[in-house]
C-alpha positions in Angstrom: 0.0 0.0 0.0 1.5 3.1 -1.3 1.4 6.3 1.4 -0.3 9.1 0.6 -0.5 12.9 2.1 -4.4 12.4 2.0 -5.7 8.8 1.6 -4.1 6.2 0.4 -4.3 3.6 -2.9 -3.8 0.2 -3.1 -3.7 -2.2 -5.9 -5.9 -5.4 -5.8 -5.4 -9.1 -7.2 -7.9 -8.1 -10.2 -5.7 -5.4 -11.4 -8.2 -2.4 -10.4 -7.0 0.4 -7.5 -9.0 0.5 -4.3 -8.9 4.3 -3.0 -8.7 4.8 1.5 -9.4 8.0 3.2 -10.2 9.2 6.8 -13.4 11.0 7.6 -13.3 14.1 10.0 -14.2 11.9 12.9 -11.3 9.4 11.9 -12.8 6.6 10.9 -11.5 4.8 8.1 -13.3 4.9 4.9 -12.9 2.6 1.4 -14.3 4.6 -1.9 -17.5 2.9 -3.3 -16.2 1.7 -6.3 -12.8 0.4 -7.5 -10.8 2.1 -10.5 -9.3 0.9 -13.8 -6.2 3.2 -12.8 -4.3 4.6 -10.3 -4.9 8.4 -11.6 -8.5 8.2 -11.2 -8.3 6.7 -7.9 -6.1 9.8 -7.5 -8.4 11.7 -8.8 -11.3 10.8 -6.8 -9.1 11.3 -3.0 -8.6 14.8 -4.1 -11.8 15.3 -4.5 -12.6 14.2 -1.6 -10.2 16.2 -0.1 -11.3 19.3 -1.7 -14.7 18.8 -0.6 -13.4 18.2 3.1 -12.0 21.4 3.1 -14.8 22.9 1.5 -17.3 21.6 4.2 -18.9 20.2 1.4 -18.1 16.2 2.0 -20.9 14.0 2.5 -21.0 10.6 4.2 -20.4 8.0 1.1 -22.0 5.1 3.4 -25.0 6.8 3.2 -24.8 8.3 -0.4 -24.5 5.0 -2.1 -27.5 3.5 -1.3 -29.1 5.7 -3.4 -30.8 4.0 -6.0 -31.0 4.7 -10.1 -34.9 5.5 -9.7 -34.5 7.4 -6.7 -31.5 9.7 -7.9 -33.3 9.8 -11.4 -36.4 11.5 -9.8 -34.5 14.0 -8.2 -32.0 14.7 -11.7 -35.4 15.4 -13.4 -37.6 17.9 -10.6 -34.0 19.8 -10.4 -32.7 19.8 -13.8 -33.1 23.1 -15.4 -31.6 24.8 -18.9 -30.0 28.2 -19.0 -31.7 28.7 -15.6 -35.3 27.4 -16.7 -36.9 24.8 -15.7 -37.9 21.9 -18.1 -40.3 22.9 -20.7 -43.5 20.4 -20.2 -43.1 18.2 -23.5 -39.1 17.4 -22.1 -40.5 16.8 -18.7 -42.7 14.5 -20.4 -40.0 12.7 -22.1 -37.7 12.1 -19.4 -40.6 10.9 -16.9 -41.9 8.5 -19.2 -38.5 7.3 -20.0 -37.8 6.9 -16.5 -40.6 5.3 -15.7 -41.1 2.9 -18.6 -37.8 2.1 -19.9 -35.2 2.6 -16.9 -36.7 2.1 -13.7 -38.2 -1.3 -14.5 -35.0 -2.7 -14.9 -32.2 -0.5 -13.3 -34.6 1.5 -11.4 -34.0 -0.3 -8.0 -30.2 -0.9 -8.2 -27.9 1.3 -6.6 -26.0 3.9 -8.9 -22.3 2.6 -7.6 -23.7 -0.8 -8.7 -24.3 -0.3 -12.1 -21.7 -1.4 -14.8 -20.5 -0.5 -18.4 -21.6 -4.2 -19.2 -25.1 -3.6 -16.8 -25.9 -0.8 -19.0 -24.9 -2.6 -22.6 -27.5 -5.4 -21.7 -29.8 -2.7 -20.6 -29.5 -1.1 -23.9 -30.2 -4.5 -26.2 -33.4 -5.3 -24.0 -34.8 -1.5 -24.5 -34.3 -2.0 -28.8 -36.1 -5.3 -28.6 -39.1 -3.8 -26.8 -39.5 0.1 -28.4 -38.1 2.0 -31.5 -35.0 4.1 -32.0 -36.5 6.9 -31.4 -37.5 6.0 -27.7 -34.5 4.0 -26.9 -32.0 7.0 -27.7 -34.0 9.1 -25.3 -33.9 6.3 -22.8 -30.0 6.1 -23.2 -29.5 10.0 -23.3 -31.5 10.6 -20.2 -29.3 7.9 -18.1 -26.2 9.2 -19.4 -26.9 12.7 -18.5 -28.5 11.3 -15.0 -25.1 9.6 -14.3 -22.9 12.2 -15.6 -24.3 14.4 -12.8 -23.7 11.4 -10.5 -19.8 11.4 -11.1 -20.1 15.2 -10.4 -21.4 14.7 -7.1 -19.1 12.2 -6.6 -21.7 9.2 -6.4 -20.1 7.2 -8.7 -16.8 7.5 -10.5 -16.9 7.4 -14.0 -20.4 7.1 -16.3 -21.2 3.4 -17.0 -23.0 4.5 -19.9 -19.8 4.5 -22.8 -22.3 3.3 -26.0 -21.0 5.0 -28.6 -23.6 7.5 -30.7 -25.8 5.7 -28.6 -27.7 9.1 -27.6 -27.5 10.7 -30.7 -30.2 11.1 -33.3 -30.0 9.5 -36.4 -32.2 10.6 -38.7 -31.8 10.1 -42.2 -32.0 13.1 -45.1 -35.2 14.1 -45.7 -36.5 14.8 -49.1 -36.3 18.3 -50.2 -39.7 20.3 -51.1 -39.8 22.3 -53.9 -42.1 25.1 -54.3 -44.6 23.6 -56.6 -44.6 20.6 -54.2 -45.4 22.9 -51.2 -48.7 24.8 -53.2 -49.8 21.0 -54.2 -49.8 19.8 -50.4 -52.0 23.5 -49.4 -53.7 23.3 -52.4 -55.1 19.4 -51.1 -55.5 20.6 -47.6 -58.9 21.3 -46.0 -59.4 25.1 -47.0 -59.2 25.8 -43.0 -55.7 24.3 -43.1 -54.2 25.6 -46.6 -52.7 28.6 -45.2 -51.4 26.6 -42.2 -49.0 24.5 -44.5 -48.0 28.2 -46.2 -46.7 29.4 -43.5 -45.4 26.6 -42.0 -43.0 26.5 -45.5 -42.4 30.6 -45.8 -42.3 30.9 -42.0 -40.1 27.9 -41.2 -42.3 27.7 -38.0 -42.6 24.5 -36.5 -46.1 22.8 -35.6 -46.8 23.8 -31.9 -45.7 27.4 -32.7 -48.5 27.3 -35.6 -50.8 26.3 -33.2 -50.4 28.9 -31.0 -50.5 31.9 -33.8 -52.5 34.5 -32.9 -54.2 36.9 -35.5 -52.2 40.0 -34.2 -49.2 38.1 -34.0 -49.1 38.5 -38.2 -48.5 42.0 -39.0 -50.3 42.0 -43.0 -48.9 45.8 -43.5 -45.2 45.1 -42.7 -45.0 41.4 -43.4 -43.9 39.9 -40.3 -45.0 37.4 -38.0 -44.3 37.2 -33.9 -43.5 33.7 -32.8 -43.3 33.7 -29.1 -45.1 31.0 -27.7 -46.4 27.5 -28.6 -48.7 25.0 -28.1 -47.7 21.7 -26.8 -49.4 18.2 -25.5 -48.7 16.5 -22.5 -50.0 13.3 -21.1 -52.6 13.1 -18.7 -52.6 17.3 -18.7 -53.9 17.8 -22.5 -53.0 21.0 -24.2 -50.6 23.7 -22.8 -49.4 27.0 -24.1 -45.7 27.6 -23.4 -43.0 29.6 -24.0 -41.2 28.5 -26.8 -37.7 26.2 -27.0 -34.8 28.5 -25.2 -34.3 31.5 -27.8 -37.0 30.5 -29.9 -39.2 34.2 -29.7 -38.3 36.0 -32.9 -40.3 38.0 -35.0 -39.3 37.6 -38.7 -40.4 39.0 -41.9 -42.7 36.5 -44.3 -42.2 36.4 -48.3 -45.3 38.2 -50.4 -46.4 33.9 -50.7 -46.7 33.6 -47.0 -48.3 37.0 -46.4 -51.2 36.4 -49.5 -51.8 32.9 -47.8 -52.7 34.5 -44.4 -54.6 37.7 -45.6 -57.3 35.5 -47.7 -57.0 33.0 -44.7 -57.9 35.9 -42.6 -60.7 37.0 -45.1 -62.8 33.8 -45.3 -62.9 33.9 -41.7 -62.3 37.0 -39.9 -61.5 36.9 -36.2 -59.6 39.8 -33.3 -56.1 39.7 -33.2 -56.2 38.0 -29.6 -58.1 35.0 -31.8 -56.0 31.8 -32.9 -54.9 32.1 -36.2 -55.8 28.2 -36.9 -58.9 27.0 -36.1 -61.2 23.9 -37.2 -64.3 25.1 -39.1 -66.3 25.4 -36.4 -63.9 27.7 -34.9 -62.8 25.2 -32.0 -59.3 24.6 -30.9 -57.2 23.0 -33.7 -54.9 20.4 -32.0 -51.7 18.6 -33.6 -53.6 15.2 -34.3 -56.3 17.3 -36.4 -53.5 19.0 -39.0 -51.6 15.7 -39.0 -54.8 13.8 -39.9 -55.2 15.8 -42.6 -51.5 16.1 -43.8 -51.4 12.5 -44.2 -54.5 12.7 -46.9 -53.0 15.2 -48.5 -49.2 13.7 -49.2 -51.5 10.6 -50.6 -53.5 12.6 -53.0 -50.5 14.4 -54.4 -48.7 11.4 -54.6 -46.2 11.9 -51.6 -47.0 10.1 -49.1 -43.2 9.8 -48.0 -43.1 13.3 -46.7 -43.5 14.7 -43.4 -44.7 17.9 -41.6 -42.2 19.3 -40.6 -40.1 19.2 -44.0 -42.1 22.2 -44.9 -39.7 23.9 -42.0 -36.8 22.2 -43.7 -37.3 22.9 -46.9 -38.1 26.7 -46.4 -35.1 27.5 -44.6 -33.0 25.7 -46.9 -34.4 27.6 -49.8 -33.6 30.8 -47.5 -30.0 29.4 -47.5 -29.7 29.1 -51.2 -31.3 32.3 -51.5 -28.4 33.5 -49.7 -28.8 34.1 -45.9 -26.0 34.0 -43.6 -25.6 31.3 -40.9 -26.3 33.8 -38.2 -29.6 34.5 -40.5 -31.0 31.2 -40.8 -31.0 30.7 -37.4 -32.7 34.0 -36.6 -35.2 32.6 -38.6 -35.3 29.3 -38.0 -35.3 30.4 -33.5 -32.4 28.1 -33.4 -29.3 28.9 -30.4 -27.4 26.5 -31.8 -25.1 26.8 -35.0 -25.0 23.4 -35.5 -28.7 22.8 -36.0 -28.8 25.4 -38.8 -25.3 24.6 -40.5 -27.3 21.3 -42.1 -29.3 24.0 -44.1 -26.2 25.7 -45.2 -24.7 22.2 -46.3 -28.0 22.2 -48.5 -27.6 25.2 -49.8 -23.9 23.9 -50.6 -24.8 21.0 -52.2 -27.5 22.8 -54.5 -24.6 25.4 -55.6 -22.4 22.1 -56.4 -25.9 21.0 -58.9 -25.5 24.1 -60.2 -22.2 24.5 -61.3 -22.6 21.0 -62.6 -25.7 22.3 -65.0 -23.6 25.2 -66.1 -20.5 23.0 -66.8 -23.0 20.3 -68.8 -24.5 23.4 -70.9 -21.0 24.4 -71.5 -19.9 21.1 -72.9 -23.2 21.3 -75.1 -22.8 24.6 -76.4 -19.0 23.4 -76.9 -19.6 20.1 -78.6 -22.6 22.1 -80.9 -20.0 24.6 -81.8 -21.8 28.0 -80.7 -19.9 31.2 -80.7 -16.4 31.4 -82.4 -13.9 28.9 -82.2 -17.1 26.6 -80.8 -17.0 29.1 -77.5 -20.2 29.3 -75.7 -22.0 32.5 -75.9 -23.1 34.9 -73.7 -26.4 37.0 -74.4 -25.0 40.5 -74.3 -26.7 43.1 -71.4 -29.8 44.9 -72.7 
C-alpha cells in the first residue's frame, strides 16, 4: 500500500486500484467503487479532499445506497436549462422514460452498482421492446443522470460508454420544392391551406403554428411574432408555453406567405387576440387534427413519403440558397445553436455544387454544338 499525504491507494489481485481516506471523525473509509487506474483513484481522493475542506463532503455510506430510480427523480424535478426549468413536452419525455424504460430494470439498483456491461445489456433489452427513437431518449436521459452522478461524486466514471448511442440518427429528408409545397396547401382542408403556407415561408414548427395569434401577423409590414407554442402532454392535454430557449423571434414572411394568411384571414375573420388556426367550427385545432389531414393530403398528391415538418426544412433551406448567412438562418429558423442550422447551409452547398454542374453540362453542349467562335459558348449581351 502506497502512502499518501491524504488517503491512500492500493492495488488489488484483479488489477483495479482500491482508493482509502479518513473521515473528520477518523474513521477509516474505502471509496464505493474500485478504479481501472491509479490516476482516477487519484483523482477521486482529491476530490474528496477538496470537498473536506470545503465543508462540502458527504457521508459516502449513506450516499451509495441511493438508487437509479430514486437519484433519477431528483436529476429530473431539479434539472433546469439556462436557468429554466424543463419545458412540459421534455419533462414529459424524461418521466416517461424513467418510468417505462429505466426504472423497470435498473430502477432499484444502486448507482455505484451499475456497470458499463449492466448498461450494454440494458441497452439491447430496450431495442427489442421500443423504436429508435424512444431507446435513444432512454440512453441520453441515463447518461446525463449519471454524468451528474460522477459530479457529485456518487459514482466514479459514467457506466454508460455506448458509442452515438444518444444521438439522433435521422436520415436526409426529401427536399420540397415550391410547386410541391402549393400541391400539399392546395389538397388541404381550406381551414388548413394557409397553415401548411406558412409553416414553408415561415419555417415555424407545428406547436408554434398552433399557438399563432391573429395580431401576431403583422399583414402591412409582413412579419410574424413567434413567441409561444402549443404543446401536449399526457394526462394534462393541451398547454401553451414559451417557446424552446431562444425561440421568440419576429421575422419577416415572403409576399407567398403574407397572401396565404390575408385571404386565410378573409374567409374567416377573427380579433387579433383569436388563434390564427382553427377547425371550421372555430374550435381549438390540435396537432392530431392538421396531422390527420396532412397524411390525406401527401396521398392525394402522390407523396406520401413526406413529413410535416419538411415544410420547415425545406423553407429555410431555400432561405439558404437564397443566400442568408448562418447567423440569418438561425434567426429565422429560432435556433441557439449553430450546428442545427449549418445542415441547411450544407443544402444550400450541395444545391450550388448542382449548379455548377448544369452550367459546366450546358457548356460542354454549347462546346460540342460549336456555338460562338472557335465553338466558345455564348453569352447574351446586357440589354
Amino acid at each position: 500500500m502506497s502512502k499518501r499525504q491524504f488517503g491512500s491507494l492500493r492495488r488489488l489481485a484483479s488489477g483495479r486500484w482500491q482508493a482509502r481516506y479518513l473521515t473528520p471523525d477518523g474513521v477509516s473509509l474505502t471509496a464505493p467503487q474500485t478504479f481501472t487506474t491509479k490516476a482516477e483513484a487519484a483523482a477521486f481522493l482529491a476530490g474528496v479532499e477538496t470537498d473536506l475542506r470545503r465543508g462540502a463532503w458527504t457521508d459516502p455510506t449513506v450516499a451509495s445506497d441511493v438508487t437509479v430510480a430514486e437519484y433519477g427523480a431528483r436529476w429530473i424535478s431539479e434539472r433546469t436549462v439556462k436557468g429554466r426549468p424543463l419545458a412540459p413536452r421534455t419533462l414529459d419525455t424524461y418521466q416517461h422514460s424513467l418510468r417505462y424504460w429505466i426504472a423497470p430494470t435498473l430502477g432499484q439498483r444502486r448507482l455505484v452498482d451499475i456497470n458499463p456491461a449492466d448498461v450494454r445489456a440494458w441497452h439491447q433489452d430496450v431495442m427489442s421492446q421500443t423504436g429508435p427513437t424512444a431507446t435513444r431518449q432512454a440512453y441520453a436521459l441515463l447518461r446525463a443522470i449519471f454524468t451528474t452522478a460522477v459530479a457529485d461524486d456518487l459514482v466514479a466514471r459514467n457506466p454508460c460508454r455506448i458509442r452515438g448511442a444518444g444521438q439522433p440518427h435521422s436520415p436526409e429528408r426529401p427536399l420540397i420544392g415550391v410547386e410541391t409545397v402549393d400541391a400539399l396547401a392546395a389538397a388541404m382542408p381550406a381551414h388548413l391551406r394557409a397553415f401548411v403556407l406558412v409553416a414553408f415561408w415561415g419555417h415555424a414548427r407545428l406547436g408554434e403554428l398552433l399557438a399563432l395569434r391573429v395580431g401576431d401577423v403583422d399583414l402591412t409590414a409582413g412579419t410574424m411574432r413567434i413567441e409561444r407554442q402549443s404543446v401536449e402532454v399526457d394526462g394534462e392535454g393541451v398547454r401553451v408555453t414559451t417557446p424552446k430557449v431562444g425561440s421568440i423571434r419576429t421575422l419577416h414572411l415572403p409576399a407567398p406567405g403574407v397572401d396565404a394568411v390575408r385571404q386565410h384571414l378573409a374567409a374567416r375573420p377573427a380579433t387579433p387576440d383569436a388563434a390564427l388556426f382553427t377547425r371550421p367550427d372555430g374550435s381549438e385545432l390540435r396537432a392530431h387534427h392538421v396531422h390527420a389531414a396532412w397524411a390525406k393530403a401527401r396521398r392525394t398528391i402522390g407523396h406520401p413519403e413526406l413529413h410535416l415538418h419538411d415544410l420547415r426544412h425545406a423553407g429555410l433551406t431555400l432561405s439558404a440558397q437564397s443566400g442568408a448567412t448562418l447567423a440569418e438562418v438561425m434567426r429565422r429558423a429560432g435556433h441557439v445553436s449553430a450546428a442545427a442550422a449549418m445542415r441547411y447551409q450544407h443544402a444550400a452547398e450541395e444545391r450550388d455544387a448542382e449548379i455548377a454542374k448544369l452550367m459546366t453540362a450546358r457548356a460542354r453542349r454549347a462546346t460540342a454544338s460549336g456555338s460562338g467562335p472557335t465553338g466558345q459558348l455564348t453569352l447574351d449581351a446586357p440589354e
